[in-house]
N, CA, C and O atoms as CSV, one atom per row, in Angstrom:
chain,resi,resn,atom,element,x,y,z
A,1,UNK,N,N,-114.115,109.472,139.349
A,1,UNK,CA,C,-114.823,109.498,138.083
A,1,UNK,C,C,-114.690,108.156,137.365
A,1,UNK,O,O,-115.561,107.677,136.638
A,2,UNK,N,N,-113.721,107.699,137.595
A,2,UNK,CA,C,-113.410,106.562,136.417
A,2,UNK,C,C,-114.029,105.088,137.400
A,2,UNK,O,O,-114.311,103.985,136.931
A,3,UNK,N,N,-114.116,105.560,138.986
A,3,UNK,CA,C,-114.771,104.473,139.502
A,3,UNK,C,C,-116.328,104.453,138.816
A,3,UNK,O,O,-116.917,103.438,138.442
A,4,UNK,N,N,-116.733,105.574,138.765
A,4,UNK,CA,C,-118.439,105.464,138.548
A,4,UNK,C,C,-118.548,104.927,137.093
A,4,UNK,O,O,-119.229,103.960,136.753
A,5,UNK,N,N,-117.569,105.905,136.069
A,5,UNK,CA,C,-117.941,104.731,134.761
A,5,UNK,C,C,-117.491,103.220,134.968
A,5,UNK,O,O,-118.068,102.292,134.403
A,6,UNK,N,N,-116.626,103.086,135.655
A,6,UNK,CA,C,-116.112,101.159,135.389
A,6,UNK,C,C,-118.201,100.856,136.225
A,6,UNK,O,O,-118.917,100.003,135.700
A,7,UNK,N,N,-118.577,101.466,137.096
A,7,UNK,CA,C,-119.717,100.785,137.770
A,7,UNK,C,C,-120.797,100.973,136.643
A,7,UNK,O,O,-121.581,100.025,136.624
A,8,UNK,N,N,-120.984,101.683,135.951
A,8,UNK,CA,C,-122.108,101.598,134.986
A,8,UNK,C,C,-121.634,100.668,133.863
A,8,UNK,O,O,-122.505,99.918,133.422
A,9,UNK,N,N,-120.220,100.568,133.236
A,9,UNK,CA,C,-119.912,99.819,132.538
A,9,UNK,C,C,-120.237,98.110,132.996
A,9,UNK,O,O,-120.286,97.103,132.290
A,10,UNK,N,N,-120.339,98.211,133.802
A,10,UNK,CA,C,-120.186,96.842,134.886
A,10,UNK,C,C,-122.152,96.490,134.724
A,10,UNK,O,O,-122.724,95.415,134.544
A,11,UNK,N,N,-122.671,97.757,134.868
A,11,UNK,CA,C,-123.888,97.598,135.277
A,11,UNK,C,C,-124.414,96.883,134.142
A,11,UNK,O,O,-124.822,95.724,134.212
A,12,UNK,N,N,-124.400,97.792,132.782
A,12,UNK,CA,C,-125.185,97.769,131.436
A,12,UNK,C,C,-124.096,95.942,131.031
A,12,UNK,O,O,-124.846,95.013,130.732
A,13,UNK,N,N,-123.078,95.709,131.043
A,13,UNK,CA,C,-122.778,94.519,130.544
A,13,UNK,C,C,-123.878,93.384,131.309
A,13,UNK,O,O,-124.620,92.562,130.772
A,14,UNK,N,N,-123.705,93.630,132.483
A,14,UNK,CA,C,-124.800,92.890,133.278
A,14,UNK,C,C,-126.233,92.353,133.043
A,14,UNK,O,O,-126.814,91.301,133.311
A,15,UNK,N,N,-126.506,93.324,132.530
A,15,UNK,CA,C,-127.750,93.797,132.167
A,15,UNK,C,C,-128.503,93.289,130.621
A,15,UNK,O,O,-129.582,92.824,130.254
A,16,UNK,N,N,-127.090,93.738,129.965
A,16,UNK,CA,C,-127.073,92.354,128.605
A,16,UNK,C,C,-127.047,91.130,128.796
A,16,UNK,O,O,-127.787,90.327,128.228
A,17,UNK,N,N,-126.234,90.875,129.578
A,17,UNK,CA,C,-126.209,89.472,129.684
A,17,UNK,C,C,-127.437,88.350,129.995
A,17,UNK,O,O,-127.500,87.238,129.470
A,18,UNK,N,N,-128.154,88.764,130.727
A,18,UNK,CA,C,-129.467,88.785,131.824
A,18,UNK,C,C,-130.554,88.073,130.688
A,18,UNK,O,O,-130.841,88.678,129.655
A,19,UNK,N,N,-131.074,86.832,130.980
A,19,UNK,CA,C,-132.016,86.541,129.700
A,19,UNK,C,C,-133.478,86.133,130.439
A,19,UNK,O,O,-134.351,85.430,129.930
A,20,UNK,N,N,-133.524,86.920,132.116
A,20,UNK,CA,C,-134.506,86.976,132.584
A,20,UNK,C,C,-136.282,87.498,131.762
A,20,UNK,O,O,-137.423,87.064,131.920
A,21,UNK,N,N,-135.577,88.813,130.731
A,21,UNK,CA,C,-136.622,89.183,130.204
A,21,UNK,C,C,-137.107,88.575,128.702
A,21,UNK,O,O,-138.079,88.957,128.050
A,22,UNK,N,N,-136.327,87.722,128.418
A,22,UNK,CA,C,-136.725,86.635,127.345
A,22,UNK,C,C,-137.656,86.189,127.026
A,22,UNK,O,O,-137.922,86.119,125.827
A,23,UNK,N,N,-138.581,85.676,128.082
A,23,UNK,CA,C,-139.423,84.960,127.766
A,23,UNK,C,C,-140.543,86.030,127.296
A,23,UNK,O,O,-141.203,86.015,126.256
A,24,UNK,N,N,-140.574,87.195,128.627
A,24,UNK,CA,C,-142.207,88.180,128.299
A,24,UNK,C,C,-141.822,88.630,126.906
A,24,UNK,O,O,-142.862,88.534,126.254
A,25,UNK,N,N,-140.848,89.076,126.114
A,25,UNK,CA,C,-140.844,89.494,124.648
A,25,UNK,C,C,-140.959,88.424,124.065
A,25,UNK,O,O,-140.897,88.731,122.875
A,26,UNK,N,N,-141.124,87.046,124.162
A,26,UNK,CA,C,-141.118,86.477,123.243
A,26,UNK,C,C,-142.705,86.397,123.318
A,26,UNK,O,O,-143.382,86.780,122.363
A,27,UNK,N,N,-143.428,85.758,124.779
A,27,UNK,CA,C,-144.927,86.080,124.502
A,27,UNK,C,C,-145.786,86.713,124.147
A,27,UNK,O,O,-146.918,86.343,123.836
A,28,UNK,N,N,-144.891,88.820,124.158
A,28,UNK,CA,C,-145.540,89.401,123.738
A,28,UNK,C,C,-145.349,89.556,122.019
A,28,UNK,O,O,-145.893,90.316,121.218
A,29,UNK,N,N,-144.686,88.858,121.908
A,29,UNK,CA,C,-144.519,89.262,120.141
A,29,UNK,C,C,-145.475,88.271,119.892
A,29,UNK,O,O,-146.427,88.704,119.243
A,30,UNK,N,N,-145.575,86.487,120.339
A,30,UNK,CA,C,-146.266,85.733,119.930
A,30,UNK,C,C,-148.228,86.544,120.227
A,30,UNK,O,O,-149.130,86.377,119.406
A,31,UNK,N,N,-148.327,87.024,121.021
A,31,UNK,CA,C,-149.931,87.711,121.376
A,31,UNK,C,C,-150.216,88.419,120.220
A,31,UNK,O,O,-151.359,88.404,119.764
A,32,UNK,N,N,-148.775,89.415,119.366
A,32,UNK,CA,C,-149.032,90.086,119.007
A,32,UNK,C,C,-149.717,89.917,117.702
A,32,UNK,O,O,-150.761,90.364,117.229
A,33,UNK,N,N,-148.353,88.757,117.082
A,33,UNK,CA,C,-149.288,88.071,116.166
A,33,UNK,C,C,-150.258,87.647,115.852
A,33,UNK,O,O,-150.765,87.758,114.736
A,34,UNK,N,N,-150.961,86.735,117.361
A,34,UNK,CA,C,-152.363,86.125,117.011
A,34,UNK,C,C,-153.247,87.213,116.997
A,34,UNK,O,O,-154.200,87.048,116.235
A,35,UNK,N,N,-153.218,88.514,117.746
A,35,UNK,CA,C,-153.992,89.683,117.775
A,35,UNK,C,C,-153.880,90.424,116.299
A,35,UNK,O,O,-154.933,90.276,115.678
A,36,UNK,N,N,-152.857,91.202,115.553
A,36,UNK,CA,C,-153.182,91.220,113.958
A,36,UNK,C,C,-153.307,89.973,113.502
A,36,UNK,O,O,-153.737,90.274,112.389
A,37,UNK,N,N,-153.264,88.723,113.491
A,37,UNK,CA,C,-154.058,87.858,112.170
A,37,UNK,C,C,-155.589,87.305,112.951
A,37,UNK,O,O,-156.124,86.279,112.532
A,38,UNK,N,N,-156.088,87.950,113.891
A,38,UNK,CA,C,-157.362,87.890,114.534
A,38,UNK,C,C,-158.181,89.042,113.524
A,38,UNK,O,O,-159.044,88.809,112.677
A,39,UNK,N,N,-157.473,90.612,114.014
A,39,UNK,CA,C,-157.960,91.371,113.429
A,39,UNK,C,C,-158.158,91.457,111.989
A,39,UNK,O,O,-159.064,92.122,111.485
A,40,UNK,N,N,-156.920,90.477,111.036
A,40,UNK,CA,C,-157.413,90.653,109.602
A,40,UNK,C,C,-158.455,89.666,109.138
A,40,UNK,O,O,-159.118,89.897,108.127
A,41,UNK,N,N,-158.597,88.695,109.773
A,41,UNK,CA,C,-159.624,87.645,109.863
A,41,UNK,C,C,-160.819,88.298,109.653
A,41,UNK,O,O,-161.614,88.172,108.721
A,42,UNK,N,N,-160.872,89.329,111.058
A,42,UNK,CA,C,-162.505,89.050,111.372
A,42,UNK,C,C,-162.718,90.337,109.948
A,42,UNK,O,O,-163.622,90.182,109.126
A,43,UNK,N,N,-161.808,91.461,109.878
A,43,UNK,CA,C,-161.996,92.158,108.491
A,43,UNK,C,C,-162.429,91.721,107.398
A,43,UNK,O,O,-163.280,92.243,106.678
A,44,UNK,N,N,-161.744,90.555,107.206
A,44,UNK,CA,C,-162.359,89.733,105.383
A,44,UNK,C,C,-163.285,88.996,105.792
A,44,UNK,O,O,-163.981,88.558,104.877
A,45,UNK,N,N,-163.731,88.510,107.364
A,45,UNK,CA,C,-165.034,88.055,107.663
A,45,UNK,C,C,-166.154,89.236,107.601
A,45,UNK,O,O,-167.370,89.044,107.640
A,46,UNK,N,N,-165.690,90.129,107.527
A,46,UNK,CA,C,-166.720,91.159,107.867
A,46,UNK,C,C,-167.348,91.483,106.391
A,46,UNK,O,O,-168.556,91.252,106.341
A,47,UNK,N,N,-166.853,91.902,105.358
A,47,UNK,CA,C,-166.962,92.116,104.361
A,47,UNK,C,C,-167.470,90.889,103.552
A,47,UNK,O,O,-168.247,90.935,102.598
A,48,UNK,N,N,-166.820,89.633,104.170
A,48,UNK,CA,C,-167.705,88.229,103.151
A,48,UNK,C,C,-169.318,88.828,103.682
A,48,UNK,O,O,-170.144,89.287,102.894
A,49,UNK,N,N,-169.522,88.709,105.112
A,49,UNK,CA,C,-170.884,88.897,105.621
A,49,UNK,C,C,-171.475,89.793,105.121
A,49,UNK,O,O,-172.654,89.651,104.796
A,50,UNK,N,N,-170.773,91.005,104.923
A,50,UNK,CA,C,-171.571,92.378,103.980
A,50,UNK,C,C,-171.820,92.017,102.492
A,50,UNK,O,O,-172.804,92.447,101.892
A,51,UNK,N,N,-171.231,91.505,102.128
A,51,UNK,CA,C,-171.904,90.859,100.666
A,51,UNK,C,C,-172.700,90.042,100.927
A,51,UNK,O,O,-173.825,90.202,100.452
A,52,UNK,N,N,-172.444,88.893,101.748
A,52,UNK,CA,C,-173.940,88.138,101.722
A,52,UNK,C,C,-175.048,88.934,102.490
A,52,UNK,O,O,-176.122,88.654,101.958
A,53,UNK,N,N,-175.196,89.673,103.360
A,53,UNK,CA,C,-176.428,90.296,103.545
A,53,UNK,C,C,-176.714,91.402,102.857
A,53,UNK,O,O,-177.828,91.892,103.040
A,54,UNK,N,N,-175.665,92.139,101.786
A,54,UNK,CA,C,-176.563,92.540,100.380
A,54,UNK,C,C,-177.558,91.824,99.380
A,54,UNK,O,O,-178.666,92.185,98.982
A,55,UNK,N,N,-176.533,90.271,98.998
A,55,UNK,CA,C,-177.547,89.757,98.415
A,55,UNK,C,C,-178.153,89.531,98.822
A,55,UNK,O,O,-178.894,89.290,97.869
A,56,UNK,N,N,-178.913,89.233,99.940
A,56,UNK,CA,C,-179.918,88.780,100.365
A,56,UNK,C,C,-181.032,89.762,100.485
A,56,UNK,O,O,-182.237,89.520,100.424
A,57,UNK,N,N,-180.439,90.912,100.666
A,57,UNK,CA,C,-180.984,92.003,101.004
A,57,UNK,C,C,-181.892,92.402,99.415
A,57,UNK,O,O,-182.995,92.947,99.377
A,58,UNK,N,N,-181.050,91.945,98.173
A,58,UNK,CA,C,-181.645,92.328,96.591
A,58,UNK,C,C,-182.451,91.480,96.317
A,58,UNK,O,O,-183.359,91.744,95.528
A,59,UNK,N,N,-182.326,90.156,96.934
A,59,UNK,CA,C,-183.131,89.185,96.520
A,59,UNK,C,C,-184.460,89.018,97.240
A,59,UNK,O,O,-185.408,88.336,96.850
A,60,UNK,N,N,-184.379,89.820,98.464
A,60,UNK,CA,C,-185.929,90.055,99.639
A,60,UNK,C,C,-186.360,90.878,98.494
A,60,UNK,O,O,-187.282,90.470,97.789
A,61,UNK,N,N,-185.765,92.023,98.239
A,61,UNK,CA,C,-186.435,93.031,97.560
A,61,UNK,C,C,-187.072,93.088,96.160
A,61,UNK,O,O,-187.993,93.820,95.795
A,62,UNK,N,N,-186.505,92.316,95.563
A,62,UNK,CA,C,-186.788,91.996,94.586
A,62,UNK,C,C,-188.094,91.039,94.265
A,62,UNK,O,O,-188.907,91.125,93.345
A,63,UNK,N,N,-187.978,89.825,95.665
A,63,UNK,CA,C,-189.849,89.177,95.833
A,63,UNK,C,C,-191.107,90.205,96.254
A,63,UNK,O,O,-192.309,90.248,95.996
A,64,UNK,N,N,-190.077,91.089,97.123
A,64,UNK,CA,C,-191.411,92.035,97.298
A,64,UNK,C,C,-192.149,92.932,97.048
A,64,UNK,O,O,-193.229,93.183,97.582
A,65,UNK,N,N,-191.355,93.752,95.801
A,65,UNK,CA,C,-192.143,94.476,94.674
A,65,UNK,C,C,-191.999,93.863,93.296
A,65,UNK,O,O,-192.584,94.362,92.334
């Protein structure tokens, strides 16, 4: 019994130590970022565009009756 915990104890220190997976969390946090400040972008782009094709939309309407 006490062999199998010293081997998992052995395992998981190991396993901390290990800075193999470093890099993919760091790229995926950096993706993650540019992906929400993409998405809030194109949001307040979306809404500038919906106001300007209202006004435009009051000001057609307005030459044509």
């Amino acid at each position: 019994m006490n062999t199998i915990l010293l081997k998992v104890y052995v395992r998981v220190q190991d396993l901390a130590t290990r800075e193999e997976g470093q890099d993919m969390v760091e790229y995926f946090l950096m993706t993650s970022l540019l992906a929400f400040s993409w998405i809030a972008g194109t949001k307040s782009a979306a809404a500038a565009m919906n106001s300007a094709f209202t006004g435009l939309s009051t000001t057609l309407a307005s030459y044509i009756s």
